[in-house]
C-alpha positions in Angstrom: -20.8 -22.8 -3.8 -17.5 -21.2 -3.2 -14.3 -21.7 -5.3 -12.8 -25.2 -4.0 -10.7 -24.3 -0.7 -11.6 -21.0 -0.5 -9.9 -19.3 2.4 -13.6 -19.3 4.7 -12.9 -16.3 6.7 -11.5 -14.1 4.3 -15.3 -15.0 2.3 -16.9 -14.1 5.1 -15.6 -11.2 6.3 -15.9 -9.8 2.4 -19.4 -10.9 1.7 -21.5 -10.9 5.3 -21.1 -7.2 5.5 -20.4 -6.5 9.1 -18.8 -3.4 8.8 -17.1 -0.5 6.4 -14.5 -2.3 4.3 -16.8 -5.5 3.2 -18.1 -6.3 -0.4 -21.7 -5.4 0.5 -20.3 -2.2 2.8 -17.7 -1.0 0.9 -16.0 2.1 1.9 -16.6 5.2 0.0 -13.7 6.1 -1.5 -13.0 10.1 -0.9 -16.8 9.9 0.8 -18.1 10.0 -2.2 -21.8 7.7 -2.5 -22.9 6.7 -5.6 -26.5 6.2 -5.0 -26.5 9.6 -3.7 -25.1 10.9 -6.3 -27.0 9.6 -9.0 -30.5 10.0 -7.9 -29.4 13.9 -7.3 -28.7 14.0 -11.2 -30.7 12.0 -12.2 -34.1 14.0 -10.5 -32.6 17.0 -11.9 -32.0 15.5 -15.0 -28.2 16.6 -15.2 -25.1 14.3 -15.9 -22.8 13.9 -13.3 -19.3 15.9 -13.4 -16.6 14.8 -10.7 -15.0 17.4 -9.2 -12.7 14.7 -7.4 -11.5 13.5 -10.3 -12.4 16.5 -12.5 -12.4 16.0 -16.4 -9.2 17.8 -17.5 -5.2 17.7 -17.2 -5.2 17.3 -13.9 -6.1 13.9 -14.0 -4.2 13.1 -17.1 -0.8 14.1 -15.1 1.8 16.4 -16.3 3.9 14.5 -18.1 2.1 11.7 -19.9 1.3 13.6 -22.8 2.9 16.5 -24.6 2.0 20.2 -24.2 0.9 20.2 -28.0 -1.3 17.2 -27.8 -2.3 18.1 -24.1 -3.9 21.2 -25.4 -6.1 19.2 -27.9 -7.7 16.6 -25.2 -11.1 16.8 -25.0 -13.1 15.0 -22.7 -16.3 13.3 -24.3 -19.1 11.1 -23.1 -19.5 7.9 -25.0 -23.1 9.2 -25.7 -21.2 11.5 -28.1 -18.4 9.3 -29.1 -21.1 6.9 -30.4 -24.6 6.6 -31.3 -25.3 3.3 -29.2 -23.1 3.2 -26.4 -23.5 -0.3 -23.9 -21.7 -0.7 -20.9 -21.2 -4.4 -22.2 -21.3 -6.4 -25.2 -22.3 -9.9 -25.2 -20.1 -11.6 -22.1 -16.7 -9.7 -21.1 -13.9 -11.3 -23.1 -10.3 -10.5 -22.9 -10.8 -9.3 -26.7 -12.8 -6.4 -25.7 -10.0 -4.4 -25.4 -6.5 -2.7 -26.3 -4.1 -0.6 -24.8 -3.7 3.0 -25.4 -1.0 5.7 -24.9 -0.5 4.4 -21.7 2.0 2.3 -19.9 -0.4 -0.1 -18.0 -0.2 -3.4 -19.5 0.1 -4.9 -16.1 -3.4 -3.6 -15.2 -5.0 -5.0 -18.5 -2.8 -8.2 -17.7 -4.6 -8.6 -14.8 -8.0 -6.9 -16.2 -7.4 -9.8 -19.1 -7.2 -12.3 -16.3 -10.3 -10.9 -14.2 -12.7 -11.8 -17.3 -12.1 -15.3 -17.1 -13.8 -15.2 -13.4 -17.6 -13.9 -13.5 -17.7 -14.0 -9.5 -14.7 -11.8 -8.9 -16.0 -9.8 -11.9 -19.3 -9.4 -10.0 -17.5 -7.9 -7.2 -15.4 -5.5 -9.2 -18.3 -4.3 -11.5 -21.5 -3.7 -9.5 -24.7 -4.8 -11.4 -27.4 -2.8 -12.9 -25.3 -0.2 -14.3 -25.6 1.0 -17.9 -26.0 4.0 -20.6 -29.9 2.9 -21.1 -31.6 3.1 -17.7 -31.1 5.0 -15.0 -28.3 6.9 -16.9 -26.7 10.0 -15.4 -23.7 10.2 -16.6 -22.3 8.3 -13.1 -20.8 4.8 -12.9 -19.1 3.3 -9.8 -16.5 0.6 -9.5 -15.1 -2.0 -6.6 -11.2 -2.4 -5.6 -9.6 -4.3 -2.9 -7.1 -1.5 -1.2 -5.1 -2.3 1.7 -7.2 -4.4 3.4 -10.7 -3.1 2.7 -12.9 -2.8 -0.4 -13.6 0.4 -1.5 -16.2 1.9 -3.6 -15.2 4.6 -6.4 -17.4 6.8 -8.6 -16.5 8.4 -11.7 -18.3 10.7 -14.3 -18.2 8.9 -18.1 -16.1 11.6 -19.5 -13.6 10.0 -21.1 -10.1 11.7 -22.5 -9.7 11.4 -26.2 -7.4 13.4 -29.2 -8.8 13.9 -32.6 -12.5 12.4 -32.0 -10.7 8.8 -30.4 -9.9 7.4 -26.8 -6.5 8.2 -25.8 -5.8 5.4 -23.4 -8.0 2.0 -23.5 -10.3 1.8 -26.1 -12.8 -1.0 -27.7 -10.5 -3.1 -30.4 -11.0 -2.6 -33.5 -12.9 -5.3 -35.2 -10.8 -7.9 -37.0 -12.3 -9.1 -40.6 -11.3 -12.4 -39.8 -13.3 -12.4 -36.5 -16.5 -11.8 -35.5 -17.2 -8.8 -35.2 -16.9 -7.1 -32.1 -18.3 -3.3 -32.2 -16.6 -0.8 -30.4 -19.5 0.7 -28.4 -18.4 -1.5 -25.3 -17.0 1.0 -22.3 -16.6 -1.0 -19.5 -12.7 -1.2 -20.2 -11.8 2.7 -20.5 -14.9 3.4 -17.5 -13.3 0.7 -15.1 -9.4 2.0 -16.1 -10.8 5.5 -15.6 -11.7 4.2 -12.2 -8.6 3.1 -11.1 -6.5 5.9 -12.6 -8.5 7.8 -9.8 -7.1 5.6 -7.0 -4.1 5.9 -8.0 -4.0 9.9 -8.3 -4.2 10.1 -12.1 -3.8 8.4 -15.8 0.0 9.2 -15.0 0.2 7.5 -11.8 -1.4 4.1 -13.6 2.1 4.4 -16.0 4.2 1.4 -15.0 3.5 -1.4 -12.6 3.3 -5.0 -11.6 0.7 -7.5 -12.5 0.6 -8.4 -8.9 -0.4 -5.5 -7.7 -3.5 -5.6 -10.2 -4.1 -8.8 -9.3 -4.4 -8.1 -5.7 -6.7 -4.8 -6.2 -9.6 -6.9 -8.1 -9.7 -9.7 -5.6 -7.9 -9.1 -1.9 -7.1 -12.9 -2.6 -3.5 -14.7 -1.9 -0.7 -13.9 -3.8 2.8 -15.2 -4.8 5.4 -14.4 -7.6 7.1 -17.2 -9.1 10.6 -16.4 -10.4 11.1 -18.4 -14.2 13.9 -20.4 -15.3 14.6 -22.9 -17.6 15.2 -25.5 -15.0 12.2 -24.9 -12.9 11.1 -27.5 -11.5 7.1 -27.9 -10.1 6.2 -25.1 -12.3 3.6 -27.3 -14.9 1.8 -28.9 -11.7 1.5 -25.6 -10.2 0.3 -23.6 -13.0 -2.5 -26.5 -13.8 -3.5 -26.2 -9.7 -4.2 -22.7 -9.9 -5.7 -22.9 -13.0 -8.1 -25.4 -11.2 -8.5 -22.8 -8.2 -9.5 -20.4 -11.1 -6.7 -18.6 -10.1 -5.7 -15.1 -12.2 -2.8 -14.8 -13.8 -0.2 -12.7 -15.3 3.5 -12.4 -16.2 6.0 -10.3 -17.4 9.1 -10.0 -20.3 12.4 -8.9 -18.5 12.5 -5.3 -20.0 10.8 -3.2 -28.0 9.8 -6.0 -29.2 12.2 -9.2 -29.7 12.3 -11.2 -33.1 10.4 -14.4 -31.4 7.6 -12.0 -31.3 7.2 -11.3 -27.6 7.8 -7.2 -26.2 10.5 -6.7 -23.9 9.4 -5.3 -19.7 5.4 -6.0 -21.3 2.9 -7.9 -19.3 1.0 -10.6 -20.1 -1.7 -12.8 -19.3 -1.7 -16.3 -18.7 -5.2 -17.4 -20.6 -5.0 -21.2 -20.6 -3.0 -24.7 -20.0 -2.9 -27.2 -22.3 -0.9 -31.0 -22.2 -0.9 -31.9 -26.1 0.1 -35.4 -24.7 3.4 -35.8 -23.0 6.3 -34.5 -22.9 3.9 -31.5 -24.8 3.0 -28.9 -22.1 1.6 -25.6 -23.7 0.4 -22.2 -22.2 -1.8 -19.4 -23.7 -1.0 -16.3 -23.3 -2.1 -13.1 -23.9 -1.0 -9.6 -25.0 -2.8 -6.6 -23.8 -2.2 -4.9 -27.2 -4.0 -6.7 -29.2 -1.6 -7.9 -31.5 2.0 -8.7 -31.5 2.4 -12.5 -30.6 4.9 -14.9 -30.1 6.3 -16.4 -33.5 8.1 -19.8 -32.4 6.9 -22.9 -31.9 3.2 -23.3 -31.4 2.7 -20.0 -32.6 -0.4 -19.4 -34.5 1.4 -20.3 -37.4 4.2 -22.7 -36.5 4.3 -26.4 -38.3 4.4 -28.1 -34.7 0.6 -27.6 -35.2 0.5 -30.0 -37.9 1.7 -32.9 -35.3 -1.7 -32.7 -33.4 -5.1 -34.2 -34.2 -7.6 -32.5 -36.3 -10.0 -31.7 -33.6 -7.5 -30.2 -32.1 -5.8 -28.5 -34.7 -9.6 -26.8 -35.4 -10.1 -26.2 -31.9 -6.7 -24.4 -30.1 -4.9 -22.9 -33.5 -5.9 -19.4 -34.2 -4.2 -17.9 -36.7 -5.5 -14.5 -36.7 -3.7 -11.5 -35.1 -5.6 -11.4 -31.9 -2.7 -10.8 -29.3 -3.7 -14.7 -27.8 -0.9 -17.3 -28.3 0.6 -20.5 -27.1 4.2 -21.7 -26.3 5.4 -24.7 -24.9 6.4 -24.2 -21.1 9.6 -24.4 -21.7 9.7 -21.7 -23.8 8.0 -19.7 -21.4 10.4 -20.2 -18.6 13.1 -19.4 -20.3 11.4 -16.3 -22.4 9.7 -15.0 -19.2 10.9 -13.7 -15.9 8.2 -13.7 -13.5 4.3 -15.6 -12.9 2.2 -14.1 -10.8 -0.6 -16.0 -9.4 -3.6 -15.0 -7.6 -6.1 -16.9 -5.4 -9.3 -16.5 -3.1 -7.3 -19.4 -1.7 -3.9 -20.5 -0.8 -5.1 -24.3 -1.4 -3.6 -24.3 -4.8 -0.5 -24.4 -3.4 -0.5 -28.5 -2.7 -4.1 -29.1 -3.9 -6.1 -28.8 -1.0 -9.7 -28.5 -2.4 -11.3 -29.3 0.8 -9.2 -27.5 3.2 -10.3 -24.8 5.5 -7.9 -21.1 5.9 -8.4 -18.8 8.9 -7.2 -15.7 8.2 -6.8 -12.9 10.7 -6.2 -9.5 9.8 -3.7 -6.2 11.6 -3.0 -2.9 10.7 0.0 -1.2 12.3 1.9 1.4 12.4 5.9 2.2 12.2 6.7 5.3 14.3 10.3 7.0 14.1 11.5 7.3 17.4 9.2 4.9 19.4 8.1 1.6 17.3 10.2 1.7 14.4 13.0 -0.6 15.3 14.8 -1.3 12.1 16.7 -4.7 11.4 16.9 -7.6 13.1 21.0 -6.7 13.5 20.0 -3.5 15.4 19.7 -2.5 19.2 16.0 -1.4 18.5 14.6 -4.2 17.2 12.9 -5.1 20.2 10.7 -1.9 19.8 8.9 -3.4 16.7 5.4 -3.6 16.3 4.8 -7.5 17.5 2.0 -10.3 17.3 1.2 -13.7 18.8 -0.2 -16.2 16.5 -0.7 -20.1 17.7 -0.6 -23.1 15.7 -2.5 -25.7 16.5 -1.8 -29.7 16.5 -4.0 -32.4 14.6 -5.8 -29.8 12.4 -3.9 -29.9 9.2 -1.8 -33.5 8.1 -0.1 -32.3 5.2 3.4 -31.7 4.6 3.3 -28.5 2.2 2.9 -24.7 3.7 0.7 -24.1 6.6 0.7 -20.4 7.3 1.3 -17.7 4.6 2.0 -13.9 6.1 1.4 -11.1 4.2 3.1 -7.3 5.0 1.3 -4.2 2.8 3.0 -1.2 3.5 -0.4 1.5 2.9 0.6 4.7 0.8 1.7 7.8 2.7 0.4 10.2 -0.3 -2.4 9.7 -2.6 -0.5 9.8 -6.0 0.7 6.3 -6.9 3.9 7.8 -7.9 4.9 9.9 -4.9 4.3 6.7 -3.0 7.3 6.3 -1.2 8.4 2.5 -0.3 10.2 1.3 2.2 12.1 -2.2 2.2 9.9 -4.4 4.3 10.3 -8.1 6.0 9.3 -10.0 8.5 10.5 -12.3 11.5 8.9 -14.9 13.0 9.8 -16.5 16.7 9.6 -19.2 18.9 7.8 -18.5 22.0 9.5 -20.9 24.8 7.2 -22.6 27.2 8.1 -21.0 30.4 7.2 -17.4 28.3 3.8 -19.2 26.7 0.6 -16.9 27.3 2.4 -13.9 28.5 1.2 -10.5 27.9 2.9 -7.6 27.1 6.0 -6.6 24.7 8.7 -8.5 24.3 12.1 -7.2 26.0 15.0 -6.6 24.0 16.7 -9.8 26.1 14.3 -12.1 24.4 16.0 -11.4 21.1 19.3 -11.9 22.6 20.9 -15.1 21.0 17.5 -16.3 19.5 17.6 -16.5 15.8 14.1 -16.6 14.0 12.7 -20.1 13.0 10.9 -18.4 9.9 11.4 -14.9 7.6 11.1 -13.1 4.6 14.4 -14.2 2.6 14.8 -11.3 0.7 13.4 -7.4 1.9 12.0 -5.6 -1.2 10.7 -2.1 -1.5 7.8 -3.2 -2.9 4.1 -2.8 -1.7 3.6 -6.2 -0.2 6.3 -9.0 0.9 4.3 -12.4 0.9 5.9 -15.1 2.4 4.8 -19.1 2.7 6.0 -21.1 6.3 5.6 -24.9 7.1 5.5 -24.5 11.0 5.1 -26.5 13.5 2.2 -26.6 16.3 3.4 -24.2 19.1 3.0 -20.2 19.9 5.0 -17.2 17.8 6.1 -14.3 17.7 6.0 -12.5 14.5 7.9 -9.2 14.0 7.4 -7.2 10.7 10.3 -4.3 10.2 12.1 -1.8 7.8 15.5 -2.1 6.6 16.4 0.8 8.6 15.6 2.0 11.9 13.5 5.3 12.5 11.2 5.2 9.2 7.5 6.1 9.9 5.2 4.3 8.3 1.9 2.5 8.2 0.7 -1.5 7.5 -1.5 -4.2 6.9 -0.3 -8.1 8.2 -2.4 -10.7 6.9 -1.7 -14.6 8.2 -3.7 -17.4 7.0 -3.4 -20.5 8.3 -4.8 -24.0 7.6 -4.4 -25.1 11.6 -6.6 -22.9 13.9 -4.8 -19.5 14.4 -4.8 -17.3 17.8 -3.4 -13.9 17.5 -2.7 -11.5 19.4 
């Protein structure tokens, strides 16, 4: 069975495989095929070296590390880092791992999230893959990029200094645990992977949980600003924790005395209502260590207040990274939540609702479809699409249509990506103009205000927005802040009514 209101198009375009871009027809990221590949090495009884992603500063990134330490990298199988190595360990846990010398909590955020779901990690992590059979030194990994899955192979060199990994590493077994060893490689093979989509280790340095998010699943996503008067926030964290939604969120920018590290990601690991007015979420810190010390901290008194079985079965007080606070606490200590769902029906509940989704990819061009602004004279020349609503499909009263705009990277290298401030306009499509064909004329424009938008235009790599619209044909207009930039895109609309595009 599919997770409860599963968008049903988006599943089956992903999982069918008709077509390059699908979760059983992946496309081969840089060409590269892994089955290819490995029976070549593994007849010849070699061990795989990629020379796309070669083993040596270049994929490191000039400025990560210093020229003194650069020098002493070497880059080591985990057949020689350790007598035994496995792939995994037991089941994937969230304690498998801690962060290295590199700045990507917000990808182990979201990696923390991702091994609370076994069927997204099943998409991410294709089976049969180990250091015991069939090994040749070649592992391969799945990522949602801009619209289509794609599948990337890596050799299982890894970078380390002095004899130990230099970015993600197994954690270090805790005393007071039990005892985790660290010959488990999936974290610092599947971070390996993705430093190679985006360019390097380097390119991986900084980020949003969001963006994470989205790369493990193609799913719907929304950022949820935090204050300390939010209201809606508890109901809608305990429905996407009930879509098995992933989720992460971030600090707003060393580490504070309550515990928690300023601009670090985190993941959001659990809900819990301790009886009422006591909400409490779990997070986690991508560390390792470092918690929150306030109330409901692994230490705090306010544990003392609950029952025994409870006290035994949520308080930790060991030094994992993994923590509760009341929601209050994490409103106003927080800035951001990101949530991300195979479905948008988390958004008012909707477990047995049905999303259509239909997919576009344009294209920006200075000089001839790259209009700008809505306040300019070329706006008209925008890429534009049709989409209908249709009446008597969906009796609700919360959002019916979510649009998403991905603006796809003009240059490998994640930080050479240059981003443009993107939004969107929807229109109105008056009756007498209903089932035309053709562009829209500048005149249409002309003293008609869009019924829907983007409220704010971000240079970011996606703009999601959520519309409530009623039954009738639109005109949707994506656009740059400025007129005349050249770029390329990926529009997205999901609806829960029947949707005709164009």
């Amino acid at each position: 069975m599919p997770p409860p209101g599963v968008c049903l198009n988006i599943m089956r375009e992903r999982q069918e495989g008709h077509g390059v871009g699908t979760l059983q027809n992946p496309e081969k990221f840089l060409g590269q095929d892994y089955e290819l590949l490995q029976q070549y090495y593994l007849i010849r009884g070699r061990r795989y070296i990629d020379d796309m992603f070669p083993p040596d500063n270049r994929s490191i990134g000039e400025k990560l590390l210093s020229p003194e330490n650069m020098a002493q990298v070497e880059w080591i199988r985990p057949t020689q880092l350790v007598p035994d190595p496995y792939m995994f360990v037991d089941k994937i846990s969230r304690f498998d791992f801690a962060q290295g010398q590199l700045g990507d909590c917000w990808f182990l955020a979201a990696l923390g999230a991702l091994t609370f779901q076994k069927h997204i990690i099943e998409k991410v992590f294709p089976k049969e893959q180990s250091f015991q059979k069939n090994y040749a030194g070649i592992f391969h990994f799945r990522f949602w990029r801009f619209g289509k899955w794609v599948d990337v192979v890596i050799d299982d060199k890894l970078p380390t200094f002095k004899g130990k990994l230099i970015f993600v590493h197994p954690k270090t077994p805790n005393p007071t645990m039990s005892p985790r060893p660290q010959n488990e490689f999936w974290p610092a093979l599947l971070e390996k992977a993705y430093a190679k989509v985006c360019g390097s280790y380097e390119d991986m340095h900084t980020g949003s949980v969001s963006e994470a998010l989205m790369d493990f699943t193609g799913g719907v996503h929304m950022t949820v600003q935090l204050s300390s008067s939010l209201t809606g926030l508890w109901d809608l964290i305990g429905r996407a924790a009930k879509f098995n939604s992933l989720m992460g969120c971030g600090t707003p920018g060393q580490t504070l005395p309550n515990g928690l590290v300023e601009g670090h990601a985190y993941t959001v690991t659990g809900v819990r209502s301790q009886g009422k007015p006591i909400q409490l979420v779990r997070l986690f810190n991508p560390w390792g260590d470092t918690e929150w010390t306030g109330d409901w901290s692994d230490r705090s008194p306010m544990w003392e207040t609950v029952s025994p079985e409870e006290h035994a079965m949520y308080r930790k007080n060991i030094n994992d990274g993994e923590f509760w606070m009341s929601v209050e606490d994490f409103c106003k200590t927080f800035s951001n939540l990101d949530i991300c769902s195979l479905s948008p029906g988390f958004l008012d509940d909707s477990s047995d609702s049905q999303w259509t989704s239909v997919r576009h990819e344009g294209r920006w061009l200075a000089g001839t479809s790259a209009g700008g602004f809505l306040t300019t004279n070329t706006f008209w020349t925008n890429p534009q699409f049709r989409a209908k609503v249709i009446a008597g499909s969906d009796q609700t009263q919360g959002p019916n249509m979510l649009v998403s705009l991905m603006q796809k990277p003009d240059k490998r290298n994640r930080r050479l990506v240059r981003k443009l401030h993107i939004g969107l306009s929807i229109f109105e499509v008056p009756p007498e103009l209903k089932g035309s064909r053709g562009t829209f004329p500048a005149s249409f424009f002309d003293n008609r205000p869009p019924v829907a938008y983007t409220k704010n235009m971000y240079d970011s790599r996606e703009v999601m927005e959520f519309f409530r619209l009623e039954p009738g044909e639109y005109l949707i207009v994506p656009y740059t802040s400025s007129p005349n930039e050249t770029a390329s895109f990926v529009m997205t609309i999901l609806s829960k009514m029947e949707t005709q595009t164009e």
